[in-house]
KOLTORLO-178781 format. One record per residue: x negated, y negated, z of N, C-alpha, C in turn. Coordinates in steps of 0.05 Angstrom, whole numbers, plus 5000, padded with zeros to 4 digits. Layout:
// residues N
  n.x  n.y  n.z ca.x ca.y ca.z  c.x  c.y  c.z
    X    Y    Z    X    Y    Z    X    Y    Z
...
***
This chain:
// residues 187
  n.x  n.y  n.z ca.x ca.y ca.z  c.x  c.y  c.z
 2527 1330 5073 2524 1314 5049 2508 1288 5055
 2498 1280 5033 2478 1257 5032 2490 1226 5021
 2490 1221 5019 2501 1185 5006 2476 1174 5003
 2471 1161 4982 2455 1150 4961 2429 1125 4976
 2461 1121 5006 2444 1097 5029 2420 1118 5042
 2422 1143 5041 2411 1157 5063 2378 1156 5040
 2373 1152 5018 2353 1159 5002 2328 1145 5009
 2305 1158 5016 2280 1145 5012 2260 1168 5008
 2233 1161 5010 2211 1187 4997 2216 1199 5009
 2213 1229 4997 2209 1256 5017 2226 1262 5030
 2252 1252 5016 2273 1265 5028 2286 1283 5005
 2293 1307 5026 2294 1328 5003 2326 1331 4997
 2341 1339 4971 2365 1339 4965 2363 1361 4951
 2391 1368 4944 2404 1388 4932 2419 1373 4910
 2413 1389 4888 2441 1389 4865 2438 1405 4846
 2466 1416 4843 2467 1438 4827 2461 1463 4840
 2449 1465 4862 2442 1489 4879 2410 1492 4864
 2388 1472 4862 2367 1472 4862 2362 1445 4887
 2330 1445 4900 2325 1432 4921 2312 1411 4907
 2302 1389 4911 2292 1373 4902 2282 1358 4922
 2259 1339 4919 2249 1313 4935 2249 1291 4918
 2251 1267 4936 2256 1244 4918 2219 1222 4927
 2214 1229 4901 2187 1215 4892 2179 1192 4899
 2204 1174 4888 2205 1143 4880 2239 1147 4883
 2252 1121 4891 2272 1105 4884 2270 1071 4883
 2291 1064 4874 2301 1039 4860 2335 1032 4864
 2334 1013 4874 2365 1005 4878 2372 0996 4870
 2390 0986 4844 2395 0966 4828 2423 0957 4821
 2419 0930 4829 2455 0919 4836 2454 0898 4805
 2466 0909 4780 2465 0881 4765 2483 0869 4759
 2484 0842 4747 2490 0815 4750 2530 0832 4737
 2530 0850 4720 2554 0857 4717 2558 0888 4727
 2581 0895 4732 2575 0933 4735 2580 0937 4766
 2576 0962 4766 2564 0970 4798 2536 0977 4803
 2537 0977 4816 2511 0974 4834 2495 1015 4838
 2468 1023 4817 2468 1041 4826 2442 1051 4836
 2435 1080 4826 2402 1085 4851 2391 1102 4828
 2360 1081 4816 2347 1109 4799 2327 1116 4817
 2330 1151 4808 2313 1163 4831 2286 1170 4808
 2264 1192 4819 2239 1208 4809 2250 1220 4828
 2252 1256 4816 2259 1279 4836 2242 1298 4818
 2227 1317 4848 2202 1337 4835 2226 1362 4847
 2229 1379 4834 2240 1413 4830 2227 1424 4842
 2231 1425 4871 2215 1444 4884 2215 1471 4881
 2233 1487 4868 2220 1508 4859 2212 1514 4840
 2208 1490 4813 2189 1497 4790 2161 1473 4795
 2171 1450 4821 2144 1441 4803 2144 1408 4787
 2164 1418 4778 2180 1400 4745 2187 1371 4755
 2185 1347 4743 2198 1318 4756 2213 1317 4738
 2235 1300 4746 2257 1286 4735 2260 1266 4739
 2276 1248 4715 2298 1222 4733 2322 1227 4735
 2335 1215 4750 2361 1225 4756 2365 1197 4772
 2391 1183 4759 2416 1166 4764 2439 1173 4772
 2448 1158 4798 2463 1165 4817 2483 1131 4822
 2512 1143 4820 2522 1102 4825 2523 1107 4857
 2523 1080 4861 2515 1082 4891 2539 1084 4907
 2537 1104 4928 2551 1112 4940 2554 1147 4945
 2546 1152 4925 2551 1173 4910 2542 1208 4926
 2549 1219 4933 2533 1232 4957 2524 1256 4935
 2504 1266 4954 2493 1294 4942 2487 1318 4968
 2483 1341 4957 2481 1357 4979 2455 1356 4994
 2448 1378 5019 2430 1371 5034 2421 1401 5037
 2406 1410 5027 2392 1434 5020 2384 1456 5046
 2393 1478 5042 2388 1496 5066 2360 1493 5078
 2342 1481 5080 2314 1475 5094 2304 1478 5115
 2277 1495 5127 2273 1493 5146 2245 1505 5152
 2227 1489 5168 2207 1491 5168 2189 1511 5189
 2175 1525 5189 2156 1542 5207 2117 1548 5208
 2117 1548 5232 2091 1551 5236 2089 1580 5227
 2072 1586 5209 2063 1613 5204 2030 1616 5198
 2021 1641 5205 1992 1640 5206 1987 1653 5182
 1964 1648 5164 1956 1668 5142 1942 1690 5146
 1946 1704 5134 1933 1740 5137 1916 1743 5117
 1928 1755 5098 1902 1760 5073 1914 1751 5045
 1904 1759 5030 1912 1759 5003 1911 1779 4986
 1937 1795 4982 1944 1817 4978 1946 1819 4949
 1933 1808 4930 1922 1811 4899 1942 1796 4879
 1974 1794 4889 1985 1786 4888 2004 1757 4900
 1999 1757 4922 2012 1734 4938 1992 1732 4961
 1998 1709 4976 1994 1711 5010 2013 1716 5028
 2001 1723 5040 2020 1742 5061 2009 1732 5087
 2028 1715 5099 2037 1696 5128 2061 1721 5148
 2049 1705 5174 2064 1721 5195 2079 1701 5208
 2100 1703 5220 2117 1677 5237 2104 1681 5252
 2100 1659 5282 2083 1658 5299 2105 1669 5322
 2133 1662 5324 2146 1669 5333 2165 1692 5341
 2167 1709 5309 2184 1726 5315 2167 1749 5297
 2137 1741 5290 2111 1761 5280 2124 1783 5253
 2150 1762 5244 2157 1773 5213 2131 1766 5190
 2128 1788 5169 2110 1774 5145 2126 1774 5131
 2118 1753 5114 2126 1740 5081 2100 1735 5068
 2115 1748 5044 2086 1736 5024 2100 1716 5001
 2083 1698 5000 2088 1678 4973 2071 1679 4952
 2081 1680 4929 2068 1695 4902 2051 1675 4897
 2029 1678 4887 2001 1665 4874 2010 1640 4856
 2029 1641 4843 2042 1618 4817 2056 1602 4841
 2072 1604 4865 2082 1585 4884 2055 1572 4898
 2038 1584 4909 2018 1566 4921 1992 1550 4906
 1991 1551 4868 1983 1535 4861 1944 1541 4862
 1943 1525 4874 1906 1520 4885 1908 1508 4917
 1928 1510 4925 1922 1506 4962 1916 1535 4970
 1917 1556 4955 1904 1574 4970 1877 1580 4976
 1866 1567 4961 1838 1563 4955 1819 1550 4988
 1842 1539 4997 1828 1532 5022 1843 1538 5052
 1855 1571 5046 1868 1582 5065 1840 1603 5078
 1838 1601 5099 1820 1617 5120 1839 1631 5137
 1835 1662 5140 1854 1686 5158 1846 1676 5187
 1874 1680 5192 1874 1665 5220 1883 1637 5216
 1892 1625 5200 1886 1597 5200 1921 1589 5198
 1932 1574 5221 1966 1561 5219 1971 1552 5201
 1994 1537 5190 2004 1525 5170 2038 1521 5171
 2041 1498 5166 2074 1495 5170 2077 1507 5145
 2099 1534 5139 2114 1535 5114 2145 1527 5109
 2153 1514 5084 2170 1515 5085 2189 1530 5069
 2214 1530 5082 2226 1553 5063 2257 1547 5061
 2275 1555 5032 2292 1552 5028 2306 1569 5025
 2332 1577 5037 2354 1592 5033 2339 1619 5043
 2322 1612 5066 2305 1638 5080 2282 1649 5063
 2283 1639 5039 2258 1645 5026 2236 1626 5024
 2201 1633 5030 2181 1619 5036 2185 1602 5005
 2182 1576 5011 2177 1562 4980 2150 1552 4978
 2131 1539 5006 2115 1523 4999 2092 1527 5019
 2077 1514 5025 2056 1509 5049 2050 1477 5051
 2050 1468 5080 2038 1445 5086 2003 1443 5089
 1985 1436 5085 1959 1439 5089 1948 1423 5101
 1932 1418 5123 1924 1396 5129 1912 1380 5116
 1910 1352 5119 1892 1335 5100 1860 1343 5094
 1846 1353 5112 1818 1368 5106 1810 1399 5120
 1800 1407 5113 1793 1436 5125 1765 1433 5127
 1748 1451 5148 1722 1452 5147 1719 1478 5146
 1699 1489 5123 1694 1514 5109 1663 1514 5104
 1644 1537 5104 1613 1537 5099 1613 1538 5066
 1590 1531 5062 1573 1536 5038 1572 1562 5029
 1581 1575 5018 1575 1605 5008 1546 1608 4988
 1548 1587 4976 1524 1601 4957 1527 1552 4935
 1496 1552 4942 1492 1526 4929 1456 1535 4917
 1456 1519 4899 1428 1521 4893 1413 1499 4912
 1393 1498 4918 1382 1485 4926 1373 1451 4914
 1366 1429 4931 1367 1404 4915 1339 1398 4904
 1340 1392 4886 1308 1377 4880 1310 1354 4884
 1290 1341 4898 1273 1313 4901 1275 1302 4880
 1290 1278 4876 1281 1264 4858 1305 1263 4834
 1319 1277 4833 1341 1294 4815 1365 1277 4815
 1375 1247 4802 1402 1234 4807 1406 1228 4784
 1400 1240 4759 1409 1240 4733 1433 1246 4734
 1447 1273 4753 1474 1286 4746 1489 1274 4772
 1487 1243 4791 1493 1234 4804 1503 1235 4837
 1468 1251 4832 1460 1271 4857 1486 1280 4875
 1497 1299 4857 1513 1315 4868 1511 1353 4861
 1514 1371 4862 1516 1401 4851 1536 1412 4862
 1537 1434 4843 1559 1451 4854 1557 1468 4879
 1584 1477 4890 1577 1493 4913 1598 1504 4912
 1601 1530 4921 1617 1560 4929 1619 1554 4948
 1653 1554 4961 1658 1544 4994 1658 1574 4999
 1659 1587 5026 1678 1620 5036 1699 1630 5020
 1718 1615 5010 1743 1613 4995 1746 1622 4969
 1719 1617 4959 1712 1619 4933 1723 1593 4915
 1727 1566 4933 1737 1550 4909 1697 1529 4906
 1705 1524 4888 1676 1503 4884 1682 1478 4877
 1662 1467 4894 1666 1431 4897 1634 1423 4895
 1639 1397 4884 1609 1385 4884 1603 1365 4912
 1570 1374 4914 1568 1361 4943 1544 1344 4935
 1530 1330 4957 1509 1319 4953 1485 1344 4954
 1462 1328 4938 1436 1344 4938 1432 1361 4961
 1434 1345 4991 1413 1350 5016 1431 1375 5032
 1461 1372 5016 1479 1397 5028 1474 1429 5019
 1463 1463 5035 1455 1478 5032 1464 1506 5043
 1457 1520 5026 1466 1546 5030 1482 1543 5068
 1499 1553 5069 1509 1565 5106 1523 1542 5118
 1517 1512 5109 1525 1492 5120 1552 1492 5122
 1554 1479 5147 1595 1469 5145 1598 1449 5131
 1619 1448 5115 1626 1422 5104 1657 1418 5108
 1665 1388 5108 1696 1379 5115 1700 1378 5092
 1724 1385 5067 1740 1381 5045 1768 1368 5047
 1769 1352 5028 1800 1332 5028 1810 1359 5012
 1834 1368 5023 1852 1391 5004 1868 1385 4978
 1870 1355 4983 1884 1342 4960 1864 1336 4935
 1848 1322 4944 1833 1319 4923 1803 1336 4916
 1801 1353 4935 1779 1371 4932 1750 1359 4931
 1753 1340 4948 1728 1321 4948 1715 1329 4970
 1688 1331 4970 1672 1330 5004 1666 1310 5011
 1678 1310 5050 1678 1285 5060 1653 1287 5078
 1648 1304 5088 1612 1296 5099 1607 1331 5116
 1576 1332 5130 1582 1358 5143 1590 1360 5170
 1592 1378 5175 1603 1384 5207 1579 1403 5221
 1578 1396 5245 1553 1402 5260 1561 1435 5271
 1552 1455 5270 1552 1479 5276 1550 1486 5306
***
């Protein structure tokens, strides 16, 4: 069990027998009353935020959790499908759980997953990945009307805008969070 003292970001809780992380908190002792804790908690298995008030002291549960290195395999039309690195079990996690981070999953490629009550819930991603150019048009000289940037087809199939001088085959580094390109990488 948890007590309300133990609360800060990214710590994950239980209630009700759903998992949760806490976003934001606030501790608030006022001038009459007791003293309690408003939280922001995201539903890790829908997604969904909440607020949720707690008087302080107040404990909550501590969620079956636990984290693993697993490598990605393919993408089976339906989910991805990861192998433990350790005991070379697969799991697949369905396409609606991983969102758009799959978009910058490469086979062969680690990843902490995490999982609750033995089932995969999530993936950690690193902060950037480096992936080639699949297919860009080429830049014209002179061209900063559309703020000399174009589109580009990573391997992955996700598309991000790069600068003009970036081209077909090149490596490029991507932020996973915000899907921005951070510069190229030398081959």
């Amino acid at each position: 069990m948890l007590s309300t003292t133990d609360f800060r970001k990214g710590l994950k809780i239980e209630i009700d027998n759903t998992p949760y992380e806490i976003m934001d908190f606030l501790h608030v002792k006022p001038g009459k009353g007791g003293a309690f804790v408003r939280t922001k908690l995201k539903n890790l298995l829908t997604g969904g935020a909440i607020d949720q008030t707690f008087r302080s002291g107040e404990k909550v549960g501590k969620p079956d959790m636990e984290t693993r290195d697993m490598q990605y395999l393919y993408h089976d039309g339906s989910g991805f499908v990861f192998m433990d690195m350790s005991t070379y079990e697969q799991v697949t996690i369905q396409d609606e759980a991983m969102k758009d981070k799959g978009g910058f999953l490469k086979d062969g490629q680690t990843v902490k997953t995490l999982f609750y009550n033995g089932q995969p819930l999530d993936i950690e991603l690193p902060a950037a990945v480096v992936l080639q150019i699949k297919e860009t048009e080429p830049g014209i000289k002179g061209d900063t009307v559309s703020g000399a940037s174009k589109p580009a087809t990573l391997e992955t199939g996700v598309v991000i805008n790069v600068p003009l001088f970036v081209n077909q085959g090149d490596m490029v580094k991507v932020d996973t969070r915000s899907r921005e390109y951070l510069g190229r990488e030398s081959q």
